[in-house]
KENU-56788 format. One record per residue (C-alpha): x, y, z; residue in one letter; residue number from 0. Coordinates in nm, 2 decimals, always signed. Example, Ala and Ser with C-alpha at 12.3 -4.5 7.8 and 13.67 -1.06 7.14 Angstrom:
       X       Y       Z  r    k
   +1.23   -0.45   +0.78  a    0
   +1.37   -0.11   +0.71  s    1
% end
This chain:
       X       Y       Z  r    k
   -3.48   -4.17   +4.63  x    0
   -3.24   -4.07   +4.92  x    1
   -3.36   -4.19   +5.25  x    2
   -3.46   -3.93   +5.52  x    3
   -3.19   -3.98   +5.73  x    4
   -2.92   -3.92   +5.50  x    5
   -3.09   -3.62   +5.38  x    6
   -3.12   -3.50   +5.78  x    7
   -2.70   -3.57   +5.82  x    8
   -2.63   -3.42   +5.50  x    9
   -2.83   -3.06   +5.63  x   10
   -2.66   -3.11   +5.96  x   11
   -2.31   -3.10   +5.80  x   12
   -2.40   -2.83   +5.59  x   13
   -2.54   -2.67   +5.86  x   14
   -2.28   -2.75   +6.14  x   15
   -2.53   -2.79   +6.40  x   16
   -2.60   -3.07   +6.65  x   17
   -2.82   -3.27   +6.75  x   18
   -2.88   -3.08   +7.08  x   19
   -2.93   -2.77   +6.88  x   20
   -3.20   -2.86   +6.62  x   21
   -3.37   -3.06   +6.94  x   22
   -3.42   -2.75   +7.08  x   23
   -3.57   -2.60   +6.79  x   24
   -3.83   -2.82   +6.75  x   25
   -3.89   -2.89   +7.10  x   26
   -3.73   -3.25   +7.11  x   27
   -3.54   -3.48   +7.31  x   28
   -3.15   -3.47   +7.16  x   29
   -3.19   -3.89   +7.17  x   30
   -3.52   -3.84   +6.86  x   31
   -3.27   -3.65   +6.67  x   32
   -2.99   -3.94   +6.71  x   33
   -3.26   -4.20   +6.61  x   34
   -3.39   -3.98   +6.31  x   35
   -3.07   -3.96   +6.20  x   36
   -2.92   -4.41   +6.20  x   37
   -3.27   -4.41   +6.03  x   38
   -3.46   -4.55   +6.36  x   39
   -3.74   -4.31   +6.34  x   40
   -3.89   -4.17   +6.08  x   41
   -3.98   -3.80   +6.02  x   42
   -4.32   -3.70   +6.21  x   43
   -4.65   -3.72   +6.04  x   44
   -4.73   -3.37   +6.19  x   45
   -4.68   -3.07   +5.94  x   46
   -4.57   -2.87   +6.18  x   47
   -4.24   -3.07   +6.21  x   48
   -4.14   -3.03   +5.88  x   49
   -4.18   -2.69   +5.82  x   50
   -3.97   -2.58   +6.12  x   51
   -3.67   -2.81   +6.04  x   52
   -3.70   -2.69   +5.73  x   53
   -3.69   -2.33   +5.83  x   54
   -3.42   -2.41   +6.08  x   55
   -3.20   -2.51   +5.79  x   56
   -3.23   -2.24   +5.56  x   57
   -3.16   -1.95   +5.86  x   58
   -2.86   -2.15   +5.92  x   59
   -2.73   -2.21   +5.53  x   60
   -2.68   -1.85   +5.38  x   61
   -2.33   -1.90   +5.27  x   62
   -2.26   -1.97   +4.89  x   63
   -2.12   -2.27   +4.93  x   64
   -2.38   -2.39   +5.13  x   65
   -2.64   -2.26   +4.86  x   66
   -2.43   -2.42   +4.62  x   67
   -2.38   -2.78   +4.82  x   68
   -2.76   -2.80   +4.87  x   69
   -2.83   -2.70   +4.53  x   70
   -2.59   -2.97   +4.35  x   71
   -2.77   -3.24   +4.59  x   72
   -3.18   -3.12   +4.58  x   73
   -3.08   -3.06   +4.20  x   74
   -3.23   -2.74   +4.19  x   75
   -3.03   -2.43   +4.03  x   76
   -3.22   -2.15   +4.19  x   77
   -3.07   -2.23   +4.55  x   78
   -2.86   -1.93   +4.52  x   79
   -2.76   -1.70   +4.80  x   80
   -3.00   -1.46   +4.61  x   81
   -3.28   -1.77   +4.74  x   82
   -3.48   -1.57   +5.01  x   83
   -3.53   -1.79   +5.35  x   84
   -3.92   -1.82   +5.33  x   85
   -3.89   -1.98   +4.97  x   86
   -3.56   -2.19   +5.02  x   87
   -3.73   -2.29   +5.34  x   88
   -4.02   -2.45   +5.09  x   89
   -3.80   -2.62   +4.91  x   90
   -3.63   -2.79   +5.17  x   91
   -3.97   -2.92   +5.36  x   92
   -4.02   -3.04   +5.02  x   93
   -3.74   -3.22   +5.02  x   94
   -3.75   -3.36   +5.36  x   95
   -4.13   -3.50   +5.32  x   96
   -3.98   -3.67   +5.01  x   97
   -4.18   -3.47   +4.75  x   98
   -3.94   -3.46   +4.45  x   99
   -4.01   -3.20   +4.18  x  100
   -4.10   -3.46   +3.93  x  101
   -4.27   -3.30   +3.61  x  102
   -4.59   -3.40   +3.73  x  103
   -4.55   -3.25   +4.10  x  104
   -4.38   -2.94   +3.96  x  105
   -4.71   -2.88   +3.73  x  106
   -4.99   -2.99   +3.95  x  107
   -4.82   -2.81   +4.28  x  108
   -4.75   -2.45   +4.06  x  109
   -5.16   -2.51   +3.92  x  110
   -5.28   -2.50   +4.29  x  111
   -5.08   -2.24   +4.41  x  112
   -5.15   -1.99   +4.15  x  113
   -5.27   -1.64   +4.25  x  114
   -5.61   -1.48   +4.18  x  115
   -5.69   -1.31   +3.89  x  116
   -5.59   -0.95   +4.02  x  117
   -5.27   -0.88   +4.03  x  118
   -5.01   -0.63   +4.10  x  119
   -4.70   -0.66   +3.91  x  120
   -4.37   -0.40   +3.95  x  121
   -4.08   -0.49   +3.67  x  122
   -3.88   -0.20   +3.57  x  123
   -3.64   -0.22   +3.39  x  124
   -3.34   +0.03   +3.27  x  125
   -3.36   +0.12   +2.90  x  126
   -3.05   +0.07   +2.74  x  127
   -2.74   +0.32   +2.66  x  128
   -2.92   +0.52   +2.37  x  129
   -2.76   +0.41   +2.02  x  130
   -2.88   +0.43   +1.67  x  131
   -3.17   +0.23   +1.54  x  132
   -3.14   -0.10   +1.27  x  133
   -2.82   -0.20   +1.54  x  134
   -2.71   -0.55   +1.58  x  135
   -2.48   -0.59   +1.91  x  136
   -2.34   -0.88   +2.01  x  137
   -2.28   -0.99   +2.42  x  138
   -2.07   -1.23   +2.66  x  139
   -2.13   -1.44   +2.93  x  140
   -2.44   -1.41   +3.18  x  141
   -2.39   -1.03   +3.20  x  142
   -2.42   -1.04   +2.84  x  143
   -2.75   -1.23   +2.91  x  144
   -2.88   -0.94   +3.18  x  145
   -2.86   -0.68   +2.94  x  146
   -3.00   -0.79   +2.65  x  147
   -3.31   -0.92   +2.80  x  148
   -3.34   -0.57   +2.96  x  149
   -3.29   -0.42   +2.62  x  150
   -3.57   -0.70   +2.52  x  151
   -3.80   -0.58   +2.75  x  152
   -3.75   -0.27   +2.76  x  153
   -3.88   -0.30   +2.32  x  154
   -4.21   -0.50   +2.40  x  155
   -4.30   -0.23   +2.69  x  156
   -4.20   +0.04   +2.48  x  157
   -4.44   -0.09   +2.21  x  158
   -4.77   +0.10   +2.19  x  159
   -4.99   -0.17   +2.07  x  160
   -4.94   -0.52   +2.18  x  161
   -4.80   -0.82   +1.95  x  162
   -4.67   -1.14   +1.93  x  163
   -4.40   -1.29   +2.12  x  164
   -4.23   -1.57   +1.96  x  165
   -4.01   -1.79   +2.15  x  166
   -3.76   -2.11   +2.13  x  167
   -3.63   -2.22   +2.50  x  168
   -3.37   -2.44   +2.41  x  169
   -3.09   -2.30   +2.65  x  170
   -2.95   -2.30   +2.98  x  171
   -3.14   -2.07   +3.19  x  172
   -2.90   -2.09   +3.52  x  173
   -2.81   -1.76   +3.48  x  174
   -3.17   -1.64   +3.51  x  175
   -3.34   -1.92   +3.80  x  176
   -3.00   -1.90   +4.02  x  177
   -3.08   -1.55   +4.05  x  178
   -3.41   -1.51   +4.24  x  179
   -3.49   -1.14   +4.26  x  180
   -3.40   -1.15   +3.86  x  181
   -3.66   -1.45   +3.79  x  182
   -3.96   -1.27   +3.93  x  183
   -3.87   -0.93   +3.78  x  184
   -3.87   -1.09   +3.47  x  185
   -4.18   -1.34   +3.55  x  186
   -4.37   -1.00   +3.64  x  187
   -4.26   -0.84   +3.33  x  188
   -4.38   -1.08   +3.09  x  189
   -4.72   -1.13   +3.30  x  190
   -4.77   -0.78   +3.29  x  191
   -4.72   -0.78   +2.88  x  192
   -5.00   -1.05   +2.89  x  193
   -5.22   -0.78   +3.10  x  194
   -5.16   -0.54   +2.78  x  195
   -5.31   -0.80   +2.55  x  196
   -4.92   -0.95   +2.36  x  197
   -4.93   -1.33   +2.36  x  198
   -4.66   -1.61   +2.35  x  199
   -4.59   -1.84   +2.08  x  200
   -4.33   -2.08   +2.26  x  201
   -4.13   -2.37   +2.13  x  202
   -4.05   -2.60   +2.45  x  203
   -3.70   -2.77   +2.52  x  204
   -3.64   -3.16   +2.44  x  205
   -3.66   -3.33   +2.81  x  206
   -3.35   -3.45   +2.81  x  207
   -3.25   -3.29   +3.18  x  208
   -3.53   -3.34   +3.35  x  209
   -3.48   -3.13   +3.68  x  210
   -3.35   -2.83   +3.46  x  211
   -3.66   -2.90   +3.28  x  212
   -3.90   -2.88   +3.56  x  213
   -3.74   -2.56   +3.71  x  214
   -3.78   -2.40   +3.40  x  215
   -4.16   -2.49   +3.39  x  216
   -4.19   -2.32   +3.71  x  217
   -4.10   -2.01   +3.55  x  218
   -4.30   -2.04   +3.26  x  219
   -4.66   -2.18   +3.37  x  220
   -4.78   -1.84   +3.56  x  221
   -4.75   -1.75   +3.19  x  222
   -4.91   -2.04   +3.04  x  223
   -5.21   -2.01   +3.32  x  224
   -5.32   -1.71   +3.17  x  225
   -5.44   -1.88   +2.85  x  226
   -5.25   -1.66   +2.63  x  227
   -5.00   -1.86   +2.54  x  228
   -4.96   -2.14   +2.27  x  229
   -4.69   -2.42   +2.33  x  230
   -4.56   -2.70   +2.14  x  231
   -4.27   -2.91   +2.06  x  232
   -4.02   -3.07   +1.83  x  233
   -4.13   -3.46   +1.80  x  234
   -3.76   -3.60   +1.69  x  235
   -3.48   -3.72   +1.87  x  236
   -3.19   -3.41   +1.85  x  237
   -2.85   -3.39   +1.99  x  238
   -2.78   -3.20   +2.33  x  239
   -2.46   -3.03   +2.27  x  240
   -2.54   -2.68   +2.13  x  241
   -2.85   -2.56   +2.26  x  242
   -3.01   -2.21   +2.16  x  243
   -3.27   -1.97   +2.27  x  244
   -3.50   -1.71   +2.11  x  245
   -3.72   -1.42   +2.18  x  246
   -3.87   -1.25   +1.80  x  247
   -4.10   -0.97   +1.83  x  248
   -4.17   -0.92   +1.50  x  249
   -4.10   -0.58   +1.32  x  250
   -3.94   -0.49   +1.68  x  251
   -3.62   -0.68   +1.75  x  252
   -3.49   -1.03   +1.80  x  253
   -3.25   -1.17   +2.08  x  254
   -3.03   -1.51   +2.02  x  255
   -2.84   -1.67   +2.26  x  256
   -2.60   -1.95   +2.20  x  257
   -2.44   -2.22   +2.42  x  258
   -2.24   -2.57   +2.48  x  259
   -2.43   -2.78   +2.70  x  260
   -2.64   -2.73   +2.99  x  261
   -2.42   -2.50   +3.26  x  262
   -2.24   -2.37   +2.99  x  263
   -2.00   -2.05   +3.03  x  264
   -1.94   -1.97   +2.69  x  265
   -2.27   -1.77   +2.59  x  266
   -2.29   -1.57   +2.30  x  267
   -2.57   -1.32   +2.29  x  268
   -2.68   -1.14   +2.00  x  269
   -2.99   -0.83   +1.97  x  270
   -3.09   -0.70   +1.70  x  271
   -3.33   -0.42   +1.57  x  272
   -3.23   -0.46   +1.25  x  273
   -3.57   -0.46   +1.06  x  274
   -3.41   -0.76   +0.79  x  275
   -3.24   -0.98   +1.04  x  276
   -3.60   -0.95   +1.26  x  277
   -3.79   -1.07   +0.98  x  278
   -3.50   -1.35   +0.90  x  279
   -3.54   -1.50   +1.24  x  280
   -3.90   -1.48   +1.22  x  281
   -3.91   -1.65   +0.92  x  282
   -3.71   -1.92   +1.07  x  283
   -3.90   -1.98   +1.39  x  284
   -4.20   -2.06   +1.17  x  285
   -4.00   -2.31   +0.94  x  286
   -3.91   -2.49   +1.33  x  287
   -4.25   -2.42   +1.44  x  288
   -4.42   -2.62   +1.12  x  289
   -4.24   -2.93   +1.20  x  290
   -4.38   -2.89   +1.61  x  291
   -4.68   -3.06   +1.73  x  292
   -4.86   -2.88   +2.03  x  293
   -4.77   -2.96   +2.34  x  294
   -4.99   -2.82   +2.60  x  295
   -5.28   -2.53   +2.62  x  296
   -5.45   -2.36   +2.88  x  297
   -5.82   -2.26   +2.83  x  298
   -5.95   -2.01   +3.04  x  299
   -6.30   -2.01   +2.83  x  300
   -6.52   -2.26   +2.98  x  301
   -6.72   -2.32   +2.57  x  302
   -6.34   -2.48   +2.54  x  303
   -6.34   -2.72   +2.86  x  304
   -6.67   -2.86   +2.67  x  305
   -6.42   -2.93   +2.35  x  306
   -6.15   -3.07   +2.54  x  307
   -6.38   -3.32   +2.72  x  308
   -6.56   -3.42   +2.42  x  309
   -6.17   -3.52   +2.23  x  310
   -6.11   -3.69   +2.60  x  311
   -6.38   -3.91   +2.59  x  312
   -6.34   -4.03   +2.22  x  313
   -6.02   -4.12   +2.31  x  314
   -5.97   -4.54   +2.36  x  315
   -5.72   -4.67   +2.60  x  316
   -5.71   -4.73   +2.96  x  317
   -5.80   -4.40   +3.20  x  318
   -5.76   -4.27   +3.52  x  319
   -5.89   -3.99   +3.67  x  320
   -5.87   -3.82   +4.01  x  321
   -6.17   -3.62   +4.07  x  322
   -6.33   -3.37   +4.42  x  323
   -6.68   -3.52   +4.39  x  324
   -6.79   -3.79   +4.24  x  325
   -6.71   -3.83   +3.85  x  326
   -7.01   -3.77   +3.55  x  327
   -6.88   -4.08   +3.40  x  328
   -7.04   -4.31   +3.69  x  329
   -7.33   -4.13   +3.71  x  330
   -7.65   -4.36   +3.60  x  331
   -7.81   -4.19   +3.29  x  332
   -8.15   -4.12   +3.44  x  333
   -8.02   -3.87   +3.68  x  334
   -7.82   -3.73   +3.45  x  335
   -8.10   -3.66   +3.23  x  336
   -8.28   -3.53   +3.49  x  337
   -8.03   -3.27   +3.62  x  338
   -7.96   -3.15   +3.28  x  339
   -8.29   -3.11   +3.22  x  340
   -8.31   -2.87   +3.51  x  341
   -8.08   -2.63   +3.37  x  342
   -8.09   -2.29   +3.20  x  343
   -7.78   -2.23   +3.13  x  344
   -7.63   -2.29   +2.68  x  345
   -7.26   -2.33   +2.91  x  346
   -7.36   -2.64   +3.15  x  347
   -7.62   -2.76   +2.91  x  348
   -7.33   -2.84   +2.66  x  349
   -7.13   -3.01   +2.94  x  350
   -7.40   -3.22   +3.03  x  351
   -7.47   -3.32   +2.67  x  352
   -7.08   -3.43   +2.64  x  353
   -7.16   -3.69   +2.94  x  354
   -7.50   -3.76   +2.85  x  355
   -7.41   -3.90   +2.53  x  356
   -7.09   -4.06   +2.68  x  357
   -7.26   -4.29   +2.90  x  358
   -7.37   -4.57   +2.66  x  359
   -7.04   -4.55   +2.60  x  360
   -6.86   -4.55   +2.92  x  361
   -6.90   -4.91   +2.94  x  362
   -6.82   -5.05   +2.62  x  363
   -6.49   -4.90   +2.71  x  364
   -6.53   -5.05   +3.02  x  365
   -6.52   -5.41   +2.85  x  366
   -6.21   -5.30   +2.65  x  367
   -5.96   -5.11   +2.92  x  368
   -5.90   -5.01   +3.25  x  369
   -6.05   -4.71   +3.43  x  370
   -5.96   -4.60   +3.76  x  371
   -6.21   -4.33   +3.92  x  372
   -6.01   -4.19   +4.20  x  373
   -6.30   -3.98   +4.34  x  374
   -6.41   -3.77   +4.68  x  375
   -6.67   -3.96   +4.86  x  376
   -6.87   -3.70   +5.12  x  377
   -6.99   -3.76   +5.44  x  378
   -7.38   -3.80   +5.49  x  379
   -7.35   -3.50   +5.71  x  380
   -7.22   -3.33   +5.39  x  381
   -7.51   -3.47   +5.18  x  382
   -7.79   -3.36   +5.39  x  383
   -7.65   -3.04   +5.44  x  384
   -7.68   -3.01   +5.03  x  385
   -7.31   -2.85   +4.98  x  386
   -7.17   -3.16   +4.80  x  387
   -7.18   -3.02   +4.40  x  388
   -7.23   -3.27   +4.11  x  389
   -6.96   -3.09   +3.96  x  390
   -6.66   -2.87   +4.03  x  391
   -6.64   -2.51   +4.07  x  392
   -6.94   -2.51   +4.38  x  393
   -6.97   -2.17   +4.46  x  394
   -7.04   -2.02   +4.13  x  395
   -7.30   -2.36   +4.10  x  396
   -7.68   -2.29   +4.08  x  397
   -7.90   -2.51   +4.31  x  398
   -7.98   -2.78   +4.10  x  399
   -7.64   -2.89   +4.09  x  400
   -7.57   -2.96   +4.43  x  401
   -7.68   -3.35   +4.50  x  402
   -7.94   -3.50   +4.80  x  403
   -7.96   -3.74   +4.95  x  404
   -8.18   -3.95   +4.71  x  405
   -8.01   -3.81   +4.38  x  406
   -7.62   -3.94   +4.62  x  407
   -7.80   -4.27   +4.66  x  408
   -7.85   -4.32   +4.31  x  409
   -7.51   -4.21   +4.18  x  410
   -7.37   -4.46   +4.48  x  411
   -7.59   -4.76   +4.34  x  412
   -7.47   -4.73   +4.00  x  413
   -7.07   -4.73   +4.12  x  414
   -7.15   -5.03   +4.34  x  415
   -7.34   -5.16   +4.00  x  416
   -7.05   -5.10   +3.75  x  417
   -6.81   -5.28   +4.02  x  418
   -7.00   -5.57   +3.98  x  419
   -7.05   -5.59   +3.66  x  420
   -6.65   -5.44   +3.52  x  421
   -6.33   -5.60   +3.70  x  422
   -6.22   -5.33   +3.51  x  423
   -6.41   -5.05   +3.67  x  424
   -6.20   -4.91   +3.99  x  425
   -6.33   -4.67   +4.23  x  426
   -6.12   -4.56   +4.47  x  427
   -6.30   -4.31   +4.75  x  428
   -6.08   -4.01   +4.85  x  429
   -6.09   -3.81   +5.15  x  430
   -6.11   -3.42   +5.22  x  431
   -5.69   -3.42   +5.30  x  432
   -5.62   -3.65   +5.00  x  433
   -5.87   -3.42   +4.76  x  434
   -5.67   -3.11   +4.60  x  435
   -5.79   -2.84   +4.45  x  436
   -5.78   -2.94   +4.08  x  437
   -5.88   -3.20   +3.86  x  438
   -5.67   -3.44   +3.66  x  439
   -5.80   -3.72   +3.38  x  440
   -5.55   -3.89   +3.18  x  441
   -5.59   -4.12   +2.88  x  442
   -5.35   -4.38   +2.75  x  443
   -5.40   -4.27   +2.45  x  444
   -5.20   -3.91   +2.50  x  445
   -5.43   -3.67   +2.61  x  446
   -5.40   -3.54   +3.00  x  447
   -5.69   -3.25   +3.14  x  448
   -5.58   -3.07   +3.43  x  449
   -5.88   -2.82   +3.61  x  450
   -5.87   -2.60   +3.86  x  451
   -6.16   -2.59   +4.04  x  452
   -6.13   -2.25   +4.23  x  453
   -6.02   -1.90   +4.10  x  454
   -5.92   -1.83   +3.86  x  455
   -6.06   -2.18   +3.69  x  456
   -5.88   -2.28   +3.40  x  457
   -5.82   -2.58   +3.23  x  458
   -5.47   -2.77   +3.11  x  459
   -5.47   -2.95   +2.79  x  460
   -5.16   -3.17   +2.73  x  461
   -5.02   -3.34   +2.43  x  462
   -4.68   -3.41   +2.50  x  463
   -4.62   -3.80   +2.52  x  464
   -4.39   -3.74   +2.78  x  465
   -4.56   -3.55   +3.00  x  466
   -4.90   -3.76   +2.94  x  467
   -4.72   -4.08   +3.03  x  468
   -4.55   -3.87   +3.36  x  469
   -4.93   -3.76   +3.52  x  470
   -5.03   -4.15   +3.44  x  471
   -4.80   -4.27   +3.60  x  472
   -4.80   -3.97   +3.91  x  473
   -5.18   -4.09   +3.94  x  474
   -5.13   -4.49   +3.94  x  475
   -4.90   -4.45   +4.21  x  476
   -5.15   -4.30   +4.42  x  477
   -5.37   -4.53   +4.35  x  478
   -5.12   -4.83   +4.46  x  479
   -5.07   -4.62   +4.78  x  480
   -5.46   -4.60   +4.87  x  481
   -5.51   -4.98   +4.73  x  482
   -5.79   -5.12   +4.49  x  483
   -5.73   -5.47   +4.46  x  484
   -5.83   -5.76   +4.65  x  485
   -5.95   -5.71   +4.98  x  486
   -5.98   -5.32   +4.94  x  487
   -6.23   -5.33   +4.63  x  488
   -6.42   -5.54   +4.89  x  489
   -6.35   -5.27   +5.16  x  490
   -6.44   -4.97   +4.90  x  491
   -6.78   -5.17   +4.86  x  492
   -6.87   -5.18   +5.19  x  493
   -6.81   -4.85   +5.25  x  494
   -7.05   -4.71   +5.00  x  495
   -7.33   -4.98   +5.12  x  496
   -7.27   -4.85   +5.49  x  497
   -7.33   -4.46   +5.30  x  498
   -7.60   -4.56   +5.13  x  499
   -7.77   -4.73   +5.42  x  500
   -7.69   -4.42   +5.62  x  501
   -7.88   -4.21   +5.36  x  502
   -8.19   -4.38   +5.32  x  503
   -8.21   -4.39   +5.73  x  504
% end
């Protein structure tokens, strides 16, 4: 990872500024600039800081070639002089805090800042030169690219009743992220197809370049969120040389493109309407698909969140899980019994049933494997006031699913209880600024759950080794940072005594 003050030179070069300049904007002495940059002080703690460095570096770097210089060394192909200010100026506080976009950041980052469920999209795009039907063209180069992914779109919005789009991303897609205004009127385009009822059938990319990888995500998992969408992937090892993509809209048209290598300039782009080559393609993408294992869902129904947790939980292997309240799976059974009992509701009566029989469980896998419960531990303010949920998702909660301060006690007593008992068992208490707004569980044995706990709620479910293995180990190192062993499960002990005590005062 590049230290902080090589990253502060390197923007200051690319910038040509001084030290007495970016002092000024941030309201400094010229000396804290000198010291940030030999690596003497560190950047400030404050927010505040960051964001207006980073804003003072993207007013100053419109140029292409300093797009293209901070591009080559964030890694990021979408810093383009087509980059507006307010989102290069994200990228670069980013950057500067030292929050790569690994795969796990890129997902869990896009998952909180997705928008609500009504939205206004505007793609338009220009139909193409009118020709005759059953045509097969053939284009060049990135413009080549543009216009046959207008003449794409152009087919599926066209298309009275919605369909399937099938898709193999396999490609370079710097001609579509390094041009911003491009990405979103395509984003918007396909989200707005989703509105009309089509769905996606997608085939990702091997990870072999990891930061193309990641950008691409970006892109695609608006798309995913919306719980249209089916993914998967190709298990086996395959060579990186020629790389291909593939939109099929069955009985509609087909677009191929064709490269050498990532950041290839030699693209060859073919569409097609003709209704034999369509149905050739097609054909195709479901011999690739059969040979694909899925790779990641979204569920937007919460019936499926109830299946996904009852595969988690069969699952051996070591877990960890980061959680805003405290986790079902340390709750004592009694309680559990008696809130579910208290409910109304088929949807969280099923949910309950999927913990309530998973506790005799919990700790036989407790005496076989790790489990760290990274969890949010509430003030005794919060308690008493009755606004700390047993589960996620608290505003759309009923009343009996908030906890008190006797039903807190109890769940608190059997943590400290399991801690005794388990070396195995870690709970790690998290406050409000550590807590996002999402879930995340992860199994060693290759299944991750990602929820997001406002609107609109929705739930992740990845397969992909890779990408299991990347959220593991994105949660274990928080964990490490916060500390569990030693002295701190000692310190996490006494902290929930001191609660408890509070409570029962």
């Amino acid at each position: 990872m590049i230290p902080f003050s090589e990253k502060l030179s390197f923007l200051m070069r690319i910038a040509e500024t001084s030290n007495k300049e970016l002092a000024a904007e941030l309201s400094v002495d010229p000396s804290m600039i000198s010291l940030m940059r030999t690596g003497k002080r560190k950047l400030s703690k404050n927010p505040a800081q960051a964001r207006k460095m980073a804003s003072f570096f993207a007013r100053r770097c419109p140029a292409a070639f300093q797009r293209q210089a901070l591009s080559e060394m964030i890694g990021q192909v979408s810093i383009s002089p087509s980059m507006p200010i307010e989102a290069l100026t994200s990228t670069l506080e980013n950057w500067l805090k030292g929050e790569d976009s690994t795969l796990a950041d890129t997902i869990l980052t896009s998952i909180q800042t997705l928008p609500g469920q009504e939205r206004v999209f505007s793609s338009s795009f220009p139909g193409p030169a009118s020709s005759s039907e059953n045509q097969t063209l053939f284009f060049y180069g990135e413009k080549g690219r543009r216009e046959v992914i207008a003449r794409s779109m152009q087919v599926l919005q066209d298309m009275e009743s919605p369909g399937s789009i099938l898709t193999v991303v396999d490609d370079n897609l710097e001609w579509l992220l390094s041009d911003y205004s491009l990405t979103k009127e395509i984003q918007n385009g396909f989200l707005e197809l989703l509105e009309r009822g089509f769905t996606f059938c997608q085939i990702m990319p091997p990870l072999n370049y990891i930061n193309r990888y990641t950008e691409s995500l970006q892109f695609w998992l608006p798309i995913y969120a919306t719980g249209q969408t089916k993914v998967y992937y190709y298990p086996r090892l395959r060579g990186n040389l020629y790389r291909h993509s593939m939109i099929i809209v069955p009985g509609q048209c087909v677009q191929f493109a064709c490269s050498v290598g990532p950041g290839s300039t030699s693209d060859i782009i073919m569409f097609s309407t003709d209704p034999q080559l369509v149905s050739a393609f097609e054909k195709q993408f479901q011999e690739h698909l059969a040979l694909c294992r899925p790779s990641l869902n979204v569920h937007r129904n919460p019936e499926d969140f109830t299946t996904c947790f009852s595969e988690f939980f069969a699952r051996q292997g070591d877990t960890v899980q980061l959680v805003s309240t405290l986790s079902l799976n340390s709750m004592p059974f009694d309680l559990m019994e008696q809130i579910s009992r208290k409910t109304r509701s088929i949807e969280w009566a099923e949910n309950f049933d999927v913990h309530t029989n998973d506790i005799p469980h919990f700790e036989e896998r407790l005496r076989k494997g790790a489990y760290i419960d990274m969890c949010y531990l509430a003030t005794a303010e919060e308690v008493r006031s009755g606004t700390v949920p047993v589960v996620a998702h608290s505003h759309t909660l009923p009343e009996y699913l908030f906890y008190t301060p006797e039903t807190y006690c109890l769940h608190l007593k059997n943590i400290l209880k399991l801690m005794d008992k388990y070396d195995t068992y870690t709970f790690l208490p998290l406050t409000a600024k550590e807590c996002p707004n999402y879930n995340l569980f992860v199994n060693e044995g290759g299944l991750a759950l990602i929820v997001r706990n406002v609107e609109p709620f929705l739930l992740m479910e990845i397969h992909r080794p890779t990408m299991v293995i990347a959220f593991r180990e994105y949660l274990l190192r928080k964990a490490e940072a916060i500390g569990y062993e030693g002295i701190q499960r000692e310190k996490t002990r006494m902290a929930l005594r001191s609660l408890i005590n509070e409570l029962e005062s």
